[in-house]
N, C-alpha and C positions, 0 to 999 in steps of 0.2 A: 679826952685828948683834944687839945685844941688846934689851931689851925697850923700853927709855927710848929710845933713838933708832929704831924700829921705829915707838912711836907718834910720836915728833916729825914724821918722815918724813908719815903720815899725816895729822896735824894741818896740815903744812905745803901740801902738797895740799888740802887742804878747803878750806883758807883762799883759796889761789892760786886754785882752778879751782871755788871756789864747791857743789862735789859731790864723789861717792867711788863707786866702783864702784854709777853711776847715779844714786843717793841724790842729791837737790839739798841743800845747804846753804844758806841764808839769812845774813849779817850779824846776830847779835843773838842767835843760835842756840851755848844753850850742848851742847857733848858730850862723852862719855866714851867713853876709849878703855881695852882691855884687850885686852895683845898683838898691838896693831894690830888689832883689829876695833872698828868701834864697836859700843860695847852699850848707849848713850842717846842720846835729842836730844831738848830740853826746850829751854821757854823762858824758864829758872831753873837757876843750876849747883848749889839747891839738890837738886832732884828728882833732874839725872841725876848727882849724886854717891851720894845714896841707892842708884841702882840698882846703881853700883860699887861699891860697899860691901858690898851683899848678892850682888854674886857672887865678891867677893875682899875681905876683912877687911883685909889688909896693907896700912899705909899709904903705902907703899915701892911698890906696884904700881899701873899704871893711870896715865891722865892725864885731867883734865877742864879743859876750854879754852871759852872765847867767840870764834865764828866771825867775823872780821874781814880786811879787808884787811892786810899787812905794815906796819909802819910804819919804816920807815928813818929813824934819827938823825943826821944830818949836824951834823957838827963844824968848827967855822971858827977 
C-alpha cells in the first residue's frame, strides 16, 4: 500500500468513526496526515497545513482533510 492510499485509508476512518487510535475527531476539524500518522488537528486547514509542511516540504507528500461525514452522490 503506498503512502496516498495509507492516508486515504486513515482519513476515511476518521471521518467514519469520528476518532483514530483513541484520538476523538469532531466534524469541522481540519487534519493532516503523513504516512498515515496524523501530525495536526486545528480548526483551520491553514495551521495544520503549515505543520506538514515543516515536517515534509514535498508537495506530492501528506494529505490534509476537513473532518466530515461521507457524502454519497446519487445519480437518477
Amino acid at each position: 500500500m503506498n503512502e496516498q492510499e495509507l492516508n486515504q485509508q486513515v482519513a476515511e476512518q476518521i471521518c467514519d468513526a469520528g476518532q483514530w487510535n483513541g484520538q476523538p475527531f469532531h466534524a469541522g476539524k481540519c487534519v493532516a496526515l503523513l504516512d498515515g500518522k496524523v501530525v495536526a488537528a486545528a480548526d483551520d486547514i491553514a495551521s495544520v497545513l503549515k505543520v506538514l509542511r515543516s515536517l515534509d516540504a514535498n508537495p506530492n507528500r501528506g494529505m490534509v482533510f476537513e473532518v466530515g461525514r461521507p457524502v454519497t452522490d446519487v445519480i437518477r
